[in-house]
ROMIPA-727949 format. One record per residue (C-alpha): residue in one letter; x, y, z. Coordinates in nm, 2 decimals, decimal comma. Example, Ala and Ser with C-alpha at 12.3 -4.5 7.8 and 13.67 -1.06 7.14 Angstrom:
2
R resn   east  north     up
R    A   1,23  -0,45   0,78
R    S   1,37  -0,11   0,71
This chain:
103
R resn   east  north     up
R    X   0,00   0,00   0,00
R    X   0,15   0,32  -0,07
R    X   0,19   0,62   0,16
R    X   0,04   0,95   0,12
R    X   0,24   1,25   0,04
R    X   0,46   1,40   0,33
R    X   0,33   1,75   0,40
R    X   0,24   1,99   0,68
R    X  -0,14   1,92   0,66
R    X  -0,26   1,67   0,89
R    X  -0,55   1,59   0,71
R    X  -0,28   1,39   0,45
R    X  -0,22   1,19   0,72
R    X  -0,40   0,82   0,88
R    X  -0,45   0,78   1,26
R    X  -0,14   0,68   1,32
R    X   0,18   0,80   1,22
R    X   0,56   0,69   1,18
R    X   0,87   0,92   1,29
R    X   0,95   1,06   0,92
R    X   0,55   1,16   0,92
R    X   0,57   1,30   1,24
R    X   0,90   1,54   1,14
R    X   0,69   1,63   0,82
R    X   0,45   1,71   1,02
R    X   0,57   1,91   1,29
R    X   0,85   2,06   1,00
R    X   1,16   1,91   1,23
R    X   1,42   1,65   1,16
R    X   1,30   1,31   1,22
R    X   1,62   1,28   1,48
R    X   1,46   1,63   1,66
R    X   1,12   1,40   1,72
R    X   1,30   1,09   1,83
R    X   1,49   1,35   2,11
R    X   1,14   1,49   2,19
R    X   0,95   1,13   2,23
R    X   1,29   1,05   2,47
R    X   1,28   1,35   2,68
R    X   0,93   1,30   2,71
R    X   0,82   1,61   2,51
R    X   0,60   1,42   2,25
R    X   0,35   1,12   2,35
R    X   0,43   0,82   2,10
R    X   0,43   0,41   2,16
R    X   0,74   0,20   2,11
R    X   0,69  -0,11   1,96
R    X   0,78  -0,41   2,15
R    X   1,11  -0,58   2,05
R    X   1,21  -0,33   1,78
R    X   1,36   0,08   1,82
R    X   1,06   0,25   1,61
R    X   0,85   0,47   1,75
R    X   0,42   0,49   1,62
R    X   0,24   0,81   1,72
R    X  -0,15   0,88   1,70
R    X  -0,22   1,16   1,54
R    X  -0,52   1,29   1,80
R    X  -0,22   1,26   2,05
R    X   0,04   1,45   1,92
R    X  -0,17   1,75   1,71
R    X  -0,39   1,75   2,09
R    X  -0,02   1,75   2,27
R    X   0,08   2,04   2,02
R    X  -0,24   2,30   2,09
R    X  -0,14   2,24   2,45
R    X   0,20   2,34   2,43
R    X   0,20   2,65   2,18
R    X   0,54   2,77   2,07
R    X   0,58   3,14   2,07
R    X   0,77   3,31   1,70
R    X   1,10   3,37   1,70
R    X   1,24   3,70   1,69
R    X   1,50   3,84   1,43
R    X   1,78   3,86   1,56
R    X   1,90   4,22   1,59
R    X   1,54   4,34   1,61
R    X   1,26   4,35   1,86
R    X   0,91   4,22   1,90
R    X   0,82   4,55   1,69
R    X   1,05   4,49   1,43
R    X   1,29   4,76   1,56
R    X   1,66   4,74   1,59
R    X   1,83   4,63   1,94
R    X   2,16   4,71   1,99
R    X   2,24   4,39   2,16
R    X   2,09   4,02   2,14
R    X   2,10   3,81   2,45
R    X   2,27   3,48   2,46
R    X   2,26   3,21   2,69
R    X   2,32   2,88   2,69
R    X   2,51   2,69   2,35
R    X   2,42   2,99   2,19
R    X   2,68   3,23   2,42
R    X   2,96   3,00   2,44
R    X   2,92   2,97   2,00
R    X   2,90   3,33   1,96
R    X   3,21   3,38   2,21
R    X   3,40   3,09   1,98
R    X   3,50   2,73   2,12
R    X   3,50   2,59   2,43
R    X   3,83   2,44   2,59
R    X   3,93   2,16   2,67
């Protein structure tokens, strides 16, 4: 049986869903999802005896409306649009921007 076209739409999708479905989905990297199902950010089933993943598509789009995810900003520009001087960093981002970390 062949599968349906991997879009953004869920109504191209069945009930249930693999990984690669899920990424197209969700517009990540199939290796961003299987982070998310691990850290227990996105509800999926593992199959017994094998390393794949199934997700139900109620589950996940329901799991999604709960958890909204604000836009990014520009960087170099405000919520209005407006030029900042400076850009916060934290995290991975700081210690990229300031150049490699020793060792």
């Amino acid at each position: 049986m062949p599968r349906k076209p991997l879009t953004g739409a869920p109504e191209n999708y069945g009930p249930v869903l693999s990984t690669a479905q899920v990424a197209a989905l969700l517009q990540l990297d199939p290796n961003t999802v299987l982070i998310m199902v691990r850290d227990g950010r996105l509800p999926a089933q593992r199959l017994p005896g094998t390393r794949k993943y199934l997700f139900i598509l109620e589950d996940v789009l329901a799991h999604i409306r709960k958890h909204p995810v604000e836009p990014v900003v520009p960087t170099g520009a405000d919520a209005n649009g407006e030029a900042q001087d400076e850009v916060a960093l934290s995290g991975p981002q700081r210690r990229s921007a300031r150049g490699r970390r020793k060792t």
